[in-house]
N, C-alpha and C positions, 0 to 999 in steps of 0.2 A: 504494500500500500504506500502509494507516495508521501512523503513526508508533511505537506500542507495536510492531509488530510486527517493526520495525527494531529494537530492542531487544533481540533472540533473538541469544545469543551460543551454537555449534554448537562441541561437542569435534570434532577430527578426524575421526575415525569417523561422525559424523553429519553431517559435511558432506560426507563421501562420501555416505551414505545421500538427505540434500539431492538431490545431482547426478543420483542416481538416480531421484528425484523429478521432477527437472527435463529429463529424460533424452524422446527422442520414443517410445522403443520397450521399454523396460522397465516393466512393469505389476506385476509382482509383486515385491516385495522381502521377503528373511528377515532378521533383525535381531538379531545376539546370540551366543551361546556362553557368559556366564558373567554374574555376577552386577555388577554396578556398572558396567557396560559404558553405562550413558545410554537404556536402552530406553526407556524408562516418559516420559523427559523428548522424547525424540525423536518420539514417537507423538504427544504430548501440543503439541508446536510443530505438530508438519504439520498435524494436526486445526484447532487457532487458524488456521494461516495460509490454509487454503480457505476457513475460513469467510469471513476477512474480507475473503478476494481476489475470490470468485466468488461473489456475493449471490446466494442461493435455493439455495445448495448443503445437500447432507445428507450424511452420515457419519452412520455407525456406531463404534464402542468396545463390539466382543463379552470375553467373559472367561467361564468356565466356569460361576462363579457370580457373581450380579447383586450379591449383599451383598457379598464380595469385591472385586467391581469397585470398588465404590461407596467399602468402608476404606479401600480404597489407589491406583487409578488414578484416581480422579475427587476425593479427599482430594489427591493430586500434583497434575490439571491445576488447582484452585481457589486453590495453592498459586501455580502459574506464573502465571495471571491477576494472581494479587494483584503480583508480581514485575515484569509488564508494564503494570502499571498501569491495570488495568482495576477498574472500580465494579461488584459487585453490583445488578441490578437495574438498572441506566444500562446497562453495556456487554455485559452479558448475563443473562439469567435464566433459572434452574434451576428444573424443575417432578419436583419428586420423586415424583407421584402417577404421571404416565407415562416419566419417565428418560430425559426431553429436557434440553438446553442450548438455547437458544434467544436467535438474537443480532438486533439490532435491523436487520440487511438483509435478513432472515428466512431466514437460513440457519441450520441443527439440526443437532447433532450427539446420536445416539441413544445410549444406553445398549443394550447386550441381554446377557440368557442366552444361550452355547450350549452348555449340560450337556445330556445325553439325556435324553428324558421318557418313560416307557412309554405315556403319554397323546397323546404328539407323536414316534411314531419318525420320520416322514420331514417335522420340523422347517417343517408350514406354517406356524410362527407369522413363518416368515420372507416367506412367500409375496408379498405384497403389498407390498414395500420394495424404492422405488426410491432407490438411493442412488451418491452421486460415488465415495463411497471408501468404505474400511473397513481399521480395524487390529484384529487379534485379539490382545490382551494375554494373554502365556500362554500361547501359542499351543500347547506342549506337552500343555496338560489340554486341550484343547476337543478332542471327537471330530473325526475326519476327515470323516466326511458333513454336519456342521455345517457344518465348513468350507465344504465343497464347494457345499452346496446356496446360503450364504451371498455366496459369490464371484460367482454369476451372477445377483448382486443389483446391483454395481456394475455402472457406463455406462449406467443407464438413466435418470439423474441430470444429463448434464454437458455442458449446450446453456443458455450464460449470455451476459446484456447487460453488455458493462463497460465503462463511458464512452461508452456510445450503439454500441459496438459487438458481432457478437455473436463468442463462443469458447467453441470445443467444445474440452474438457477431458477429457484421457485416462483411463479409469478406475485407479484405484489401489488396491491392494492390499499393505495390509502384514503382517507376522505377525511377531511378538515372543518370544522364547524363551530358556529356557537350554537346556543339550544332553540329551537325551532319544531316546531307540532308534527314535521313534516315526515319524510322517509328517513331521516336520520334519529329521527324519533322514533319509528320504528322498526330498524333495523340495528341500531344499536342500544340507545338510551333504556328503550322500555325492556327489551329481552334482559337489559345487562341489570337493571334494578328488580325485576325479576328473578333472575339466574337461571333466564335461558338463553343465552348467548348459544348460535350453534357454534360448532365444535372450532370450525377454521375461521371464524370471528371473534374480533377483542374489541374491546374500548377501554379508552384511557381517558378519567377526567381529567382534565389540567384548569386550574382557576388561577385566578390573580395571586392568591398566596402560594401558589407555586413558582412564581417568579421573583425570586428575591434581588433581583437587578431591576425592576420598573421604577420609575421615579414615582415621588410619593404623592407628585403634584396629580402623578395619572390618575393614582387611585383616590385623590380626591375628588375628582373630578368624579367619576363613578360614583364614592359615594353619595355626590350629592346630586345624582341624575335622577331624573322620574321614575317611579316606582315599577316599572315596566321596564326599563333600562337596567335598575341599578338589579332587579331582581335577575335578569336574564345574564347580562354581560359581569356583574359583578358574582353573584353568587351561584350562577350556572344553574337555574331553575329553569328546565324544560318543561315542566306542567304550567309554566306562567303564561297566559297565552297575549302574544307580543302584538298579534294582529287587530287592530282597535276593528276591522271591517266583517269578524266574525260575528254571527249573529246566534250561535247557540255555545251556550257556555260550557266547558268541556266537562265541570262534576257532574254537571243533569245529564250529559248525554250517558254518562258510564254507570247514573244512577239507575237508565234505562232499566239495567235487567233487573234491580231490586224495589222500584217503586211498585205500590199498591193503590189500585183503582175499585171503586167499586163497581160491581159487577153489570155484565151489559147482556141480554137476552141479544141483542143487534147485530147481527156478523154483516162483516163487508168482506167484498174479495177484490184485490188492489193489484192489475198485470202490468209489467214494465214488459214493453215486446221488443225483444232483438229488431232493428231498423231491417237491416238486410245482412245477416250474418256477421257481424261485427261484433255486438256486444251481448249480454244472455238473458234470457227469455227468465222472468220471475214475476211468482205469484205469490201473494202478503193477504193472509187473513187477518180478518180482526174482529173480536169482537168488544165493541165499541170502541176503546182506543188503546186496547190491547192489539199487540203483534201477537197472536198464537202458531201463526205458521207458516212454513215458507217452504216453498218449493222452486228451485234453481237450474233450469236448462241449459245445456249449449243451442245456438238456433237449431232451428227444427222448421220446419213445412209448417204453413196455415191451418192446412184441415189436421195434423197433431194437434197444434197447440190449441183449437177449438174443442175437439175431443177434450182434451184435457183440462180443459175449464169448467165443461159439461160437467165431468167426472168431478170434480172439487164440488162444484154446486149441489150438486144431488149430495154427496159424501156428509156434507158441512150443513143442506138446507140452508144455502142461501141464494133468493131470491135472485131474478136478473135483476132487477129495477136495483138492486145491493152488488153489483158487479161492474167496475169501473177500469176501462183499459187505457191506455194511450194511444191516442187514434195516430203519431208520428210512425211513416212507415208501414209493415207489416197489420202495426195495431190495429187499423183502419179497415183491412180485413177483416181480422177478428170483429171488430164491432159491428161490421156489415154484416157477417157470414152469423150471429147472434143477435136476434130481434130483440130488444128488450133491457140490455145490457147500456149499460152506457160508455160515452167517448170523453177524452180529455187530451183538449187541446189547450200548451201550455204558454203560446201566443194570442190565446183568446183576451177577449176584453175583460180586467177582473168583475168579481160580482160588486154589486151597489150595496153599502151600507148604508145603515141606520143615522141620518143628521139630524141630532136632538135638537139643535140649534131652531132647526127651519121643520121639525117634524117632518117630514120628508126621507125615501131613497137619494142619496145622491152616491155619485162615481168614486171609486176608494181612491187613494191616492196610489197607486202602483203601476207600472210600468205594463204589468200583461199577470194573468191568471195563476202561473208556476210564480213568480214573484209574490205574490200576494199570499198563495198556499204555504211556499216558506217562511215566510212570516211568521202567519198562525202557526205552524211546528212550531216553530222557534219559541214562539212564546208558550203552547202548551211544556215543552220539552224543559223548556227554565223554569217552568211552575212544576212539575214533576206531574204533567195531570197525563203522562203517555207511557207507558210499559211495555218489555218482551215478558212471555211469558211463553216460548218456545215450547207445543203441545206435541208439534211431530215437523220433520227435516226432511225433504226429499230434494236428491240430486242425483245428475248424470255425469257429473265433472269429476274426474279421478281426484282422489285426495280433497278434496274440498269439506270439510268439516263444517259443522252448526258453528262452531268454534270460531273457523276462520271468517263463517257470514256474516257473524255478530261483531267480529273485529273489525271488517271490510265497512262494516253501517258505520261502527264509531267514526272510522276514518273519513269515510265520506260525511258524514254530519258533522266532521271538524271543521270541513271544507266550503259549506257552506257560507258563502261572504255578501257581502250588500256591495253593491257599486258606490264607492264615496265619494257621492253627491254634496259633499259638505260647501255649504255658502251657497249654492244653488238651489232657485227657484225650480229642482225637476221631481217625477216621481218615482219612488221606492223601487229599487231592481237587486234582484240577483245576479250574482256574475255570471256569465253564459257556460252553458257546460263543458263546451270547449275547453276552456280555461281550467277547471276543475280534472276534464280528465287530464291535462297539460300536469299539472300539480302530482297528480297521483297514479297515470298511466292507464287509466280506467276507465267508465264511462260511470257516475253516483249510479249506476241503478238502484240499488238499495235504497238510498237516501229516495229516491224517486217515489218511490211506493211509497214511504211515509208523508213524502209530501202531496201526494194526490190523494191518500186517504183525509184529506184534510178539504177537499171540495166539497165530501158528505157534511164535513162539522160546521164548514160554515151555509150552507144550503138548509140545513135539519134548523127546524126553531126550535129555541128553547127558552124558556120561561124567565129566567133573570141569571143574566150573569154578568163579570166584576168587568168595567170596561180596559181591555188591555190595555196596553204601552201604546203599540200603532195605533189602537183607533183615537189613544190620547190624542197622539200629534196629528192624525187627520184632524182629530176635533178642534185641538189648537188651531189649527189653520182656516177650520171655518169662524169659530170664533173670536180668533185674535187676540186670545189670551189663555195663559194656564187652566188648562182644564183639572177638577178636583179629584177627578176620579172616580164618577157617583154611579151607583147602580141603575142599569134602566134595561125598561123591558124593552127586547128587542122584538122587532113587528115582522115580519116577512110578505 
């Protein structure tokens, strides 16, 4: 090993992360929890030390955005260079046209984008990279199918001559973060506070009191940031959720399986229909605002999935007029090819509420009809008035577990976000699904069926009930002043 590279002095925490390196059977490593924790310098050594260990190796250094990378991860490793005593142009040379490093045993370590492109959804510009390792800095912005598609880019790299002899080199995977709701949330944080890490996965926290070199101005600064700031970057709290644009609160959602309702003679049957084979075919009982059951397809043909609603109906005794599809796609058969049943279309106009003001129907404040039914989840699901209560599971998807459905809902109902309209004069939206499956690689199905059981809740009258949050700020806005909050009977 060259001698500059004896020179790399490692904080604690990163000489954990080392071991992990040097480790036979750990391939992936998560790195992080809070800000000053040594990420950026630790990515930045292992990167140098393959280069110089194993001549013809190649690495990557992904980051969401390339100009970004470029400010701050590759402005840090030119820093470390210079620190180890390396020459510009002698000991290594940067070609800014294509966002190589390029060192004199001709081993490279790449620059890349992995932001989404509508030009590149399914990320071939990765396609053709064979590489040793790779670290994603930031790993909390980079979408998950980047990720993903990017990871089965390493080991096809790591078969080197060193000192006339040859070694094969374990693929390596790192990813770098602060705490965030997202895939790094679960694929490291939650397994690892858990203690289910699978077997060739690790994490290492590293916090601000793991770096006894920050200056002290930094960390005051931290402590005196906003409580969303100082909880997440200062003390590494991943259950704090940093996103002000979430609209359900993440203890009610996990309260899900343990809340108590009282009981409801009322079954609904709630289909999310694969569009055109892409995404899966599920059907969500309920009786009343109990999830009692779910049943999970791969696509399948119209007249199956008719059948099989048939069969649920008669099975369950529930009524068509109690049977609500999504007319997007496929659906639209289904609701054709079943007289009786009904459609839901999530661009429709919302429904009209109650204006105490002017006693009167008037128009909700919302953007379109799925907008508005997120809502209401959101606020049933923060009031705890919504439940699983898992009566039976059916599926056709290998491995797929009640376990995993009920994980997959949390996560999509993490994801749920409002368009932030703030200062603007517009109406209430959710972000478009696009977006969400971008986030999570997925399409919410799940989350879907909850929120179209929510067309019955607000259509069904009922007698008195407390005026939510939304219809607050509706009513502020007809009234022009804080509304109290008063009970009223709603009319239909």
């Amino acid at each position: 090993m060259p001698d500059r590279i004896a020179r790399i002095k490692l904080l604690y925490k990163q000489t954990k992360a080392w071991e992990v390196w040097e480790s036979e059977n750990i391939t992936e490593l998560g790195y992080g929890g809070g800000a000053g924790g040594g990420k950026t310098r630790l990515g930045c050594y292992l990167g140098i030390t393959i280069a110089e260990q194993y001549p013809g190796s190649r690495g990557a250094i992904g980051r969401k955005e390339l100009k970004t990378l470029r400010l701050t991860t590759l402005a840090e490793l030119f820093l470390i260079f210079s620190e180890l005593g390396y020459q510009k142009e002698v000991d290594y040379v940067y070609d800014a046209k294509d966002s190589i490093i390029k060192f004199p045993n001709s081993s490279e370590i790449l620059l890349l984008d992995t932001a989404y492109s509508p030009q590149d959804p399914e990320y071939t510009r990765f396609g053709s990279l064979n590489l040793t390792w790779c670290w994603i800095e930031e790993s909390n912005e980079t979408p998950e199918k980047a990720k993903n598609i990017l990871k089965v880019r390493i080991g096809r790299n790591n078969k080197f001559m060193v000192q006339g002899k040859e070694i094969i080199v374990k693929p390596f995977w790192l990813e770098t973060f602060n705490p965030n709701k997202g895939h790094v949330y679960k694929d490291y944080y939650k397994p690892w506070k858990e203690k289910k890490l699978l077997p060739y996965r690790q994490f290492i926290s590293a916090l601000v009191g793991d770096n006894p070199y920050l200056p002290r101005a930094y960390i005051t600064a931290l402590e005196r940031a906003d409580p969303i700031t100082k909880a997440r970057l200062l003390k590494g709290n991943f259950d704090y959720d940093s996103d002000p644009t979430r609209i359900i609160n993440y203890d009610a959602i996990l309260d899900l399986k343990t809340n108590t309702l009282n009981a409801s003679n009322k079954k609904y049957l709630i289909n999310d229909i694969a569009r055109f084979g892409g995404d899966k075919i599920i059907f969500g009982e309920f009786e009343g605002l109990y999830l009692v059951g779910l049943e999970i397809y791969k696509y399948q043909d119209l007249e199956k999935t008719k059948e099989k609603i048939k069969e649920r109906s008669r099975e369950s005794k529930i009524p068509y007029s109690q049977i609500l599809t999504d007319e997007d796609g496929m659906g639209g058969g289904v609701v054709d090819g079943l007289p009786g049943t009904k459609g839901f279309l999530g661009n429709a106009r919302p429904l009209d509420i109650w204006d105490t003001l002017h006693a009167r129907m008037s128009p909700a404040n919302f953007v379109n009809l799925r907008s508005q039914c997120y809502f209401k989840l959101a606020d049933l699901v923060n009031n705890h008035q919504v439940a699983i209560k898992l009566q039976y599971f059916k599926t056709n998807i290998e491995g797929y577990s009640q376990d995993q459905a009920i994980a997959d809902l949390e996560e999509e109902l993490d994801h749920i976000k409002r368009i932030d309209n703030s200062g603007q004069n517009t109406k209430m939206a959710i972000i478009p699904k696009d977006d969400i499956k971008e986030e999570i690689s997925r399409s919410p199905d799940l989350a879907d069926v909850m929120m179209m059981r929510m067309l019955f809740y607000l259509q069904e009258p009922e007698e008195e009930v407390e005026l939510n949050y939304y219809d607050r700020i509706w009513e502020k806005e007809l009234q022009g002043a804080e509304s109290g909050g008063p009970k009223i009977k709603k009319e239909r």
